[in-house]
Structure formats: C-alpha cells, structure tokens
N, C-alpha and C positions, 0 to 999 in steps of 0.2 A: 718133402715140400721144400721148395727155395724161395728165402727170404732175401732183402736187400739192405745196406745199409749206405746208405750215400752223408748227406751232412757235408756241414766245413771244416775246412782243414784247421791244426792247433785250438779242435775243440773235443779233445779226451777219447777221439773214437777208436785208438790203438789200445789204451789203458781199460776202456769201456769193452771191444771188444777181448781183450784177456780176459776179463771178469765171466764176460756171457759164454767164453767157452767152457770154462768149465760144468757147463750143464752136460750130462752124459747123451741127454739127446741132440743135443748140439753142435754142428761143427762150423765154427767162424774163420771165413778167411783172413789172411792180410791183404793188403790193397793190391785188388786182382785187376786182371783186363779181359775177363771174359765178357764185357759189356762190345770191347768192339768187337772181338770176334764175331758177336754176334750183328751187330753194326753195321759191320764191316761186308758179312754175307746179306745183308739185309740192303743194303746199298747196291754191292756190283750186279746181282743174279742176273736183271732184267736187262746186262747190257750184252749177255752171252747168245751168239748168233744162233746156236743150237736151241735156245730155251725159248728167244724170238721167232726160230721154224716152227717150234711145235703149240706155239699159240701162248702166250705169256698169264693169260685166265684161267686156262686150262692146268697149268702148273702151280697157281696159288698155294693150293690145301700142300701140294708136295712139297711148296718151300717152307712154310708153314710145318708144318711136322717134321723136317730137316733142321731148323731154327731149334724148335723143341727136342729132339733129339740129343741136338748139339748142348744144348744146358745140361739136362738131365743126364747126358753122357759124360763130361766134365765130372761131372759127382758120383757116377755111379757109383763108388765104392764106398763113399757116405750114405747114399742113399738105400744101396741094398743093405744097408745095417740096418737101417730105417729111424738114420739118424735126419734131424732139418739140418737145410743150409742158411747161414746169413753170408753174402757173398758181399763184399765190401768194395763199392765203386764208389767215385762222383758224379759217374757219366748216366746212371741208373734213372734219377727222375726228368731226364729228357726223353726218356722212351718208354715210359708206362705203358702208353697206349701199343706198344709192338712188344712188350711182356706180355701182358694182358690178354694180349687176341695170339700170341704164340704158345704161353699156358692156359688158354683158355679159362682162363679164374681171376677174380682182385688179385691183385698183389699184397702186400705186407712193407711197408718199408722204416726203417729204422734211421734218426737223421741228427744227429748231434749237431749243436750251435753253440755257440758263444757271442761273448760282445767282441764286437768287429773293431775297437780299440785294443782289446786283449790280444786278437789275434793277428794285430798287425805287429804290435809290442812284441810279441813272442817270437815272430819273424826277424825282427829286427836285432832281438836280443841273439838268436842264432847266428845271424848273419855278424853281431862283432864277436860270440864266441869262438866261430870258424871260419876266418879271414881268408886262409891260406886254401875253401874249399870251397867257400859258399860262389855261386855261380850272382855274376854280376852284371850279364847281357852283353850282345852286341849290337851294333850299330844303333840304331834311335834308343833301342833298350837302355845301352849300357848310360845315355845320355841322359835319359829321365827318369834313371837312379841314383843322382848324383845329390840325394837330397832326404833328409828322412820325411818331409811330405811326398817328393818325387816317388820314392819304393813305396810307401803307403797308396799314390794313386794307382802307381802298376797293379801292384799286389788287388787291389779293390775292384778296376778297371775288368769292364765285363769280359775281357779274354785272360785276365791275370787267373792265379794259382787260387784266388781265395775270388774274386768277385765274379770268376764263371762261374764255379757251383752256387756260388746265391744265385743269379742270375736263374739257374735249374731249378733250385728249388722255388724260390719265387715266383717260377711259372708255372711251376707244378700246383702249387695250389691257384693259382688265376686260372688253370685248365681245373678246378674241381677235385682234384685228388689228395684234397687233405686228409679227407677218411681215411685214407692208405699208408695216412704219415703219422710217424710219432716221434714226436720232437723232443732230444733228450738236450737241458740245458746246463752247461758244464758247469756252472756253481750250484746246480742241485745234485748233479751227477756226484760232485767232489764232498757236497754235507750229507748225503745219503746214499750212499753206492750201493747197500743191500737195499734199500726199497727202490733205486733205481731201476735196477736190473730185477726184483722182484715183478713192477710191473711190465718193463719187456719183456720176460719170460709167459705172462699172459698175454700180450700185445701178439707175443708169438704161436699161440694155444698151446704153450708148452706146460709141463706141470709145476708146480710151484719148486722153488728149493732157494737155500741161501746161499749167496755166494762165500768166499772166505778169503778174506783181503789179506790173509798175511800169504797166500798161496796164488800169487799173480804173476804168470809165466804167460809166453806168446815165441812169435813163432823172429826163426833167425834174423834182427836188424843191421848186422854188423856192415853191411854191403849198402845202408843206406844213403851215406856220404861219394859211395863210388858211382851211383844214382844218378841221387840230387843236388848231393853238395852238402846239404846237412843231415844231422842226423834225426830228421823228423818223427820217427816212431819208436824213440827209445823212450818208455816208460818210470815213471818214480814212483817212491811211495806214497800215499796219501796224505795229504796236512789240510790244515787249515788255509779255503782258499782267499784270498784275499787277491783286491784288483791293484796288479803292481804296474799297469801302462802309463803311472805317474812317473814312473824310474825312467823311463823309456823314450817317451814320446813328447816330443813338448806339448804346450798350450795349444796352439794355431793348428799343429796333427791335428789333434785329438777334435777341435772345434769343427775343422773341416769335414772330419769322420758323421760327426754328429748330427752336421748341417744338410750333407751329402746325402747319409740313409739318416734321413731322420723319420720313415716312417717306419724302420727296423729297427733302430736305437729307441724311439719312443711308442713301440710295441713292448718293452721290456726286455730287452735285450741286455742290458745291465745288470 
C-alpha cells in the first residue's frame, strides 16, 4: 500500500518521518519526486501524435494502469516485502484526485503543520546561520528579500517554498478531502512523539508499536546545502518546545503574518 505525506516545510516532517520509519512494516521516504514523474507523464501523453492516431479514449485505461504501474514499480522492492510506503512530497495534495482514479482507492495522506511565524523564524534563522550558502534570489527575487518582512512575503507568497504547499493543502480540503488528511501539529508532535506517531500508525492500518526516541536515524542529509543552500533536514534531539519567533522576527512580521492568514493562525495554528 502507498501512503503520502505532504505538509509544510520546517514543520518536523524529516524528524517525524525518522520516527515513523522505524515500524518494520514501514518504509518512509526523504523528500521524493515521484509525484512529478507521475505529473509529468500525466501532462505530456495526450500531446504524442501516435497516442492522438490511435484515439486518445481509447488509450485512457492504458495510461491509467501505466501511471499505476509506474508507483507501484518505484516500490517494488518495498512492496514485495509487503512492507507500506509513506512517500513524502508537497506536490501530493494537488493531485488526489489523479491518485485516487490511478490507484483506484482513497488515499491516506500524512500532513505536518506548524505556526507559519515559526516557520518563517526558522527560515530566517537558517538563512543568517548560512550566509555563505543560503540562496538569496535573482532579479525581482533577490529584491524583495532585502528585508525580513520582504523574505517572510516570499517565503509565504502563493509560489514561495512554504505558501505553495499551504496554498495545496488549503485546497485540498476546500476540494473535500480532509477525510484523507491527518494533520500532525508540531508542538504536539514535539510534547508527545510516541502517541503522535502511535496514532499515525493507525491512521496508516498499520499495527500498533512504540516508537524509541533515543534511536532516531534517517536517511543521508549531508548534500542538502549542495541542494538548497541550507541544510533543511538535518534533525535534533528532542526538547522542550517552546515558540522562539520572538528571537527572530520583529513585531510588524509577525503582525503582518497574523493579519494575512488570520483564518490559519486563528484556527489554532499556535
């Protein structure tokens, strides 16, 4: 079975998915891109002259079981253990409905969130730890980063790094498919990680088991600065969380943040 886990970024989903892999039946990826491939063939098919000779209705079901193919092949070697997959994109809840009618079944999706002043904080704090790597835009980009409300609009801004996937997920459920979602929120994540992951592990029909937080490994980061520029998915140990985007962000961010999605921020997103 293939599961998804999309969610926003700098909201514990590298940390959260270490944890969840440790279930034997479980194999979690890092931040994959099988979502375009699939996308991607899902896009061009109907512009190929040969697939247009032979009647483009008539090929449906065969690109369709091609698509599915193409997952389930990706995994095989997870699969014929018969172990599940959580495959980890952000591009995932913009295409439910082409999982969906390509696995023929619901989906499952798994969706970490935080408060959207943390997670800008968090960016920001990267951003002056690695000066020398952190990527700063070009042209209009690098102009309307010249400011730490400026990086926070990017960053938030429906094509930025952190406000497309809200953007996805927030349609996801305006399209109906919150049944399919389970929203993990990073300061319950951080006060409870075994009953966190207790209940994803049901979330996933998987069998119960506890995780073991002193044994949290994942898969090689070190290439993530040659990436992105930062090093997004290197994980810590556990503490006490507490909201540090006072350190961070001034007043006016943070007010703007709050003003902006204030129907996110006062859903509880704090």
């Amino acid at each position: 079975m293939i599961h998804f886990l999309s969610g926003l970024p700098r909201s514990g989903s590298t940390l959260f998915c270490n944890l969840l892999n440790q279930h034997p039946e479980l194999h979690v990826t890092a931040t994959n891109d099988l979502a375009e491939l699939v996308v991607q063939a899902r896009n061009n098919w109907s512009s190929y002259d040969g697939f247009r000779g032979q009647g483009l209705a008539s090929l449906r079901p065969r690109i369709r079981t091609a698509l599915a193919g193409l997952m389930r092949g990706f995994y095989s070697q997870e699969l014929s253990q018969g172990k599940s997959v959580l495959d980890k994109c952000r591009t995932w809840p913009a295409y439910i409905e082409l999982i969906e009618d390509v696995l023929e079944r619901p989906i499952r999706m798994v969706c970490p969130t935080r408060d959207l002043k943390d997670i800008v904080a968090s960016f920001e704090r990267l951003r002056r730890k690695h000066p020398l790597t952190a990527i700063h835009g070009l042209g209009a980009d690098y102009f309307a980063q010249q400011t730490v409300l400026g990086r926070a609009q990017h960053l938030l801004s429906p094509q930025g790094v952190v406000g497309l996937p809200l953007v996805r997920l927030m349609d996801a459920i305006d399209r109906g498919y919150q049944d399919r979602m389970f929203f993990v929120n990073y300061k319950e994540l951080m006060g409870d990680p075994v009953g966190v992951c207790a209940t994803a592990f049901a979330f996933l029909g998987l069998k119960p088991m506890e995780v073991d937080l002193n044994n949290i490994t994942g898969p090689d980061t070190s290439r993530d600065i040659d990436v992105w520029g930062l090093p997004l998915h290197t994980t810590r140990p556990f503490e006490t969380v507490v909201s540090h985007w006072q350190e961070v962000l001034p007043d006016h961010v943070a007010q703007w943040i709050d003003t902006e999605f204030a129907c996110i921020t006062g859903a509880g997103s704090k």
